[in-house]
N, C-alpha and C positions, 0 to 999 in steps of 0.2 A: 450402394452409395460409395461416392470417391471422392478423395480431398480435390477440390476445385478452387478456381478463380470465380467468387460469386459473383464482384463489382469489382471495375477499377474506372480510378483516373488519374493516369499517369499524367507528372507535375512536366510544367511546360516551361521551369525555371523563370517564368515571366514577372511575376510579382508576390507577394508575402502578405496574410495578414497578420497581426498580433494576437496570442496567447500564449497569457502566462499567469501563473500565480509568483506575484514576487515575496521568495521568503528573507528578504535584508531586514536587518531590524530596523524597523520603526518605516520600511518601506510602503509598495502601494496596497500589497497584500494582491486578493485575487482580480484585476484589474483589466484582465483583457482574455475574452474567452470567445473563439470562432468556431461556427459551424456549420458543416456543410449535410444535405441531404441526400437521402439515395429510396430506390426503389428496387427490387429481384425480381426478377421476371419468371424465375424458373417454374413449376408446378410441382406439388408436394411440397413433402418435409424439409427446410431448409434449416441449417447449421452456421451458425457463424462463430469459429473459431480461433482467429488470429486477425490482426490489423497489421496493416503497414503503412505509413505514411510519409510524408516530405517535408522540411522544415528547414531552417537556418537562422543565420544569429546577425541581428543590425544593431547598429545604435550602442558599440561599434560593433566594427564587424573580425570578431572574435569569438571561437571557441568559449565556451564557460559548461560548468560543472552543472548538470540537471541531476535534480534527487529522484522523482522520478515523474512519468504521469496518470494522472487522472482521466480517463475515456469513459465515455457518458452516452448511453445512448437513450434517444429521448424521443415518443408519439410524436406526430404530427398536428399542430395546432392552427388549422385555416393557414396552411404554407407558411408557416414559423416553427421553430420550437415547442414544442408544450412539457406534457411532465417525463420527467426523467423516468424511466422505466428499466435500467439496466444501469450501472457505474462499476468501476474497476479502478483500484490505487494497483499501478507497478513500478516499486523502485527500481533505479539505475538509471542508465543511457538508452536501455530498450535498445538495445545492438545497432549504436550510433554510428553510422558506416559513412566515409564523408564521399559524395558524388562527384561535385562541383562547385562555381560560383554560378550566382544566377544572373540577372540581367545588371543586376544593379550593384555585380560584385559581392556578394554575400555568400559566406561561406555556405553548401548546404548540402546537408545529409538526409541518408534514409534510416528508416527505426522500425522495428515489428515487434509483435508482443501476439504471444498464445493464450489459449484461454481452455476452459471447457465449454463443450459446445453450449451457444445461445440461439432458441429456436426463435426465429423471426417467421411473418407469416408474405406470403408471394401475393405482388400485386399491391402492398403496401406500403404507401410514405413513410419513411423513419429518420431521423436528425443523427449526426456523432458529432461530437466534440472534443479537442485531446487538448491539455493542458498541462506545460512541465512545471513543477517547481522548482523555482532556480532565482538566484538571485540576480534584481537590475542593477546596473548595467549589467552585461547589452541587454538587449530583447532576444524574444524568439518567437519569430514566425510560421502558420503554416503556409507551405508552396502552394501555389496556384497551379490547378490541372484542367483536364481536359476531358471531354466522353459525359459531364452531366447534362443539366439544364442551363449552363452559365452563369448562376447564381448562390449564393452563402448566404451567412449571417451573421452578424460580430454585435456584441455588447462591452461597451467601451467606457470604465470608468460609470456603471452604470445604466449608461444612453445606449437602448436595443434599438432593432431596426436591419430591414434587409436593406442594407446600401451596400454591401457587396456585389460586384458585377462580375464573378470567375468564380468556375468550380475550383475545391481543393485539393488538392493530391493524396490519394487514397485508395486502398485495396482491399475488400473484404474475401478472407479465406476460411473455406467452410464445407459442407455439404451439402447437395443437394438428391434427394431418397426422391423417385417417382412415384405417385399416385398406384395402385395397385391399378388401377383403369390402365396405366400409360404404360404400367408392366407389363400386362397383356398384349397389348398393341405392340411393345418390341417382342413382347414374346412371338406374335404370331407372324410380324415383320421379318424376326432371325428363320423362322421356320419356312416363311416363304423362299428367303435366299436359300435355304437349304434344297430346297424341293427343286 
């Protein structure tokens, strides 16, 4: 096994949805949460060890102080959401690195976070969600990317629903260990180059 790029979808700076837990007193509290899907194609034991993702700040469009986020990863439920099956609190900035502005002028950075490995299974739907803590004003968005199915999910002030039209910007880094079948098969693959 070797650390790999399981999934990505690099952000295409094009649009943003909302997530955020707002921590201001007497604020909205957890009020805007998006999420996007992904599937692994690889065969075997897969590892998902680290996230990185794309985000920026509107409304205005300014820097502000995130305590940290919540990543959540959740079953598949008839192409939605369903239960939460894995979550993770990391405070800080998550190595808030600033890229660019995006379409709409909005400041916007990248962020990763390590973990110990979480074994997902190949061939399988599964949901993420990342949420800062941070107080409104501004917001924070995640970037809109590229490489899924074209489609998300946001709950908004309550009201769920797939009205998201763009994948989100996102990178699953990890392992992927082949079937002891598929070991063979390069095994006898290296032995033919040899021969």
């Amino acid at each position: 096994a070797s650390a790999d790029v399981l999934y990505n979808q690099p952000t295409n700076y094009a649009n943003y949805w909302a997530s955020q837990n707002d921590t201001s007193s007497g604020g909205f509290g957890n009020f805007a949460t998006s999420y996007d899907n992904f599937t692994l194609t690889e065969s075997g034991t897969l590892n998902i060890d680290g996230v990185q993702w794309t985000g920026s700040y509107f409304n205005p469009q300014s820097q502000a102080t995130i305590a940290g986020f919540t990543l959540t990863f959740y079953a598949d439920n008839a192409g939605v959401p369903g239960a939460a099956i894995a979550t993770g609190y990391f405070p800080g900035t998550d190595n808030e690195t600033y890229l660019q502005n995006d379409a709409y002028g909005n400041p916007t950075y990248s962020y990763s976070v390590s973990f110990l490995d979480y074994g997902v299974s190949a061939n399988t739907q599964y949901w993420l969600s990342l949420v800062p803590d941070m107080p409104f004003p501004p917001q924070w968005g995640w970037e809109t990317g590229t490489g899924g199915d074209g489609a998300s999910y946001q709950c908004f002030f309550g009201a769920c629903g797939a009205n998201t039209t763009s994948d989100l910007a996102f990178q699953l880094d990890g392992t992927a260990t082949p079937e002891p079948a598929s070991l063979a098969l390069i095994g006898a693959g290296l032995a033919g180059i040899a021969l």
